[in-house]
C-alpha positions in Angstrom: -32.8 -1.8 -27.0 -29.6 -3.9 -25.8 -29.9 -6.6 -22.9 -27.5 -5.9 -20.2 -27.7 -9.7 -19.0 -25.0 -9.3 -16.0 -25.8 -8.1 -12.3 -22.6 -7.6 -10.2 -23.0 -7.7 -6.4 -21.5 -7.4 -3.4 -22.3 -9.5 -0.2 -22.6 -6.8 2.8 -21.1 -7.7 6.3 -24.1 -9.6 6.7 -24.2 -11.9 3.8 -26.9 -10.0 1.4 -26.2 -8.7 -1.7 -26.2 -5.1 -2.7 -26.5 -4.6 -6.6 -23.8 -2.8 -7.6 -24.3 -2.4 -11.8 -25.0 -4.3 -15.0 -22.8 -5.1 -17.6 -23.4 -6.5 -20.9 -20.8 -9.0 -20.8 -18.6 -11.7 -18.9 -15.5 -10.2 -20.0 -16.8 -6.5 -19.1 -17.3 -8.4 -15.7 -14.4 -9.9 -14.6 -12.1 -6.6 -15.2 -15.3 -4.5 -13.0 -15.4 -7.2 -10.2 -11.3 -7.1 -10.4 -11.9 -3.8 -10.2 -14.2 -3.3 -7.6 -12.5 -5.8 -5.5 -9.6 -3.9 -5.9 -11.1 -0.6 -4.5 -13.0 -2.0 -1.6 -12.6 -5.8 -0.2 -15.7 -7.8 0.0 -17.2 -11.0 -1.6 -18.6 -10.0 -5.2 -20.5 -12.1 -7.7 -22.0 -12.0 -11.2 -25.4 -13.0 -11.7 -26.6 -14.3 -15.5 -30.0 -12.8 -16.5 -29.7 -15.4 -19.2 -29.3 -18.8 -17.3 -30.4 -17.2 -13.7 -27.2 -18.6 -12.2 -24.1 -17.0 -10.3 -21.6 -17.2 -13.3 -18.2 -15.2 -11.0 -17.8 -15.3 -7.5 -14.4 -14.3 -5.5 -13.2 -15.3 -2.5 -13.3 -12.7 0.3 -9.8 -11.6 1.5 -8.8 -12.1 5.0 -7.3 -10.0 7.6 -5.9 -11.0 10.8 -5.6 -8.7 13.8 -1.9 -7.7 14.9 -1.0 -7.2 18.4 2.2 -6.0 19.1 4.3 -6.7 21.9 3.2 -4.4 24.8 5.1 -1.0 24.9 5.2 0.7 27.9 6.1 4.9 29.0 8.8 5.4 31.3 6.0 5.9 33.6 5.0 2.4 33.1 2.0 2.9 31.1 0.7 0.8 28.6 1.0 2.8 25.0 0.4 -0.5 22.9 -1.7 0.6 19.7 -3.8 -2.6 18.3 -3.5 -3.0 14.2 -4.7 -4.3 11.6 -2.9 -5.7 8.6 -3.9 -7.3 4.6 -2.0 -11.0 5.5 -1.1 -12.4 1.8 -2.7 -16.3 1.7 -2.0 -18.3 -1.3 -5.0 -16.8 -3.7 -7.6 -20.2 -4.4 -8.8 -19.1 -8.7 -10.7 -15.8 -8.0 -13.6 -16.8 -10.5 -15.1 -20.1 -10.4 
């Protein structure tokens, strides 16, 4: 039987990580946390069965809340709508 000597997980809003799956190798991933990351924003890494170490770990992305000038109704009612929007930052290396 094959070792599958790679753990991918994601950190939860509260920092812990939830396994996600096991790969056999780096290559295999860094195209799954691409992947992953891709699908559903969050801070993955890849942990080595082999060395017991975090071998790939990304950089969460950030969002910033919007808030739009106010818009008001004729009747002078506030019908502002609060937003969120993906800001583009200069991306540091996404594996380290």
């Amino acid at each position: 039987m094959r070792a599958t000597p790679f753990d991918i997980f994601r950190k939860d809003l509260l920092g812990t990580p939830v396994w996600m799956e096991t790969v056999e190798d780096i290559e295999t991933a860094k195209c799954r946390v691409r992947e992953l990351a891709g699908r559903s924003p969050g801070e993955y890494f890849v942990f080595s069965r082999e060395t017991e170490e975090i071998v790939i770990n990304t950089v969460p992305r950030v969002y910033e809340l919007v808030v739009p000038d106010p818009v008001f109704s004729r009747a002078g009612e506030l019908i502002s709508i609060l937003y969120c929007v993906n800001v583009p930052l200069p991306l540091p290396p996404v594996f380290s």
